[in-house]
N, C-alpha and C positions, 0 to 999 in steps of 0.2 A: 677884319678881312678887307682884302684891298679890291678897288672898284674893278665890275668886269670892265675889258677895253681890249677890242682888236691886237694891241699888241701882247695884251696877258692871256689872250687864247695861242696867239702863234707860241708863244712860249710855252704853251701844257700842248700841244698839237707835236711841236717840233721834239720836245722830251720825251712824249710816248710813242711818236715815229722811229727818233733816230733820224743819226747823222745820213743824207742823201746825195753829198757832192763826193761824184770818184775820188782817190786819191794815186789811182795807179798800183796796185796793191792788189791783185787778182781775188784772194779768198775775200778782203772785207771789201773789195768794192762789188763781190757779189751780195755781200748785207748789205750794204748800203741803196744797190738796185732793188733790191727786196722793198727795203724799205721808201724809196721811189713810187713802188709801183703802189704798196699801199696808200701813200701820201696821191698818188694822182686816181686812185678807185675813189677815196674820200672826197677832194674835189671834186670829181665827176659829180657824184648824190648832190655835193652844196651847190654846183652850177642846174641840176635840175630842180633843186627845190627854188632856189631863186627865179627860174624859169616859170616852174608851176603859178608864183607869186606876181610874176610878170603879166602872164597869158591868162588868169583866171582873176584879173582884180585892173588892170589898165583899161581905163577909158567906162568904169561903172560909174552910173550917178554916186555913188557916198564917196564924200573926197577923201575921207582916209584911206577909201580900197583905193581908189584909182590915185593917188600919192604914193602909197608902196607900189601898185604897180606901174606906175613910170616910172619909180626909183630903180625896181627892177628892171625892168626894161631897159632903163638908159645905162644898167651897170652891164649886163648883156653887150649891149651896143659898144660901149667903151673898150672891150675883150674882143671886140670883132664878132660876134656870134650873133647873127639877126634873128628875127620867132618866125 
């Protein structure tokens, strides 16, 4: 089995989504907006849970919480989104 890694999830994420750039093609770039909107409902949940990990663990005495949540935090920040 091959190592998990950021790009081997966009790859199982973007297969069970489906294709999401219009092509001008009215019926399938209505699937394709379908499949848009799931792909950004999905985001949404990982941008909150990243959040949660941010606002409930940055700035705690134990360095491992307060490392993920600066990591959080500063990935937040980097996307424009302040807590």
């Amino acid at each position: 089995m091959s190592e998990l890694t950021s790009d081997n999830l966009h790859d199982v994420v973007s297969k069970l989504v489906g294709p999401i750039r219009p092509i001008g093609e009215t019926r399938e770039d209505g699937r394709r907006f379908a499949n848009l909107q799931l792909l950004t409902e999905l985001i949404d949940k990982l941008v909150i849970d990243v959040d949660e990990v941010g606002t409930e663990n940055k700035g705690r005495p134990e360095h491992s919480r307060d490392k993920a949540g600066r990591h959080a935090s500063g990935f937040l920040a980097d996307l424009g989104i302040e807590e």
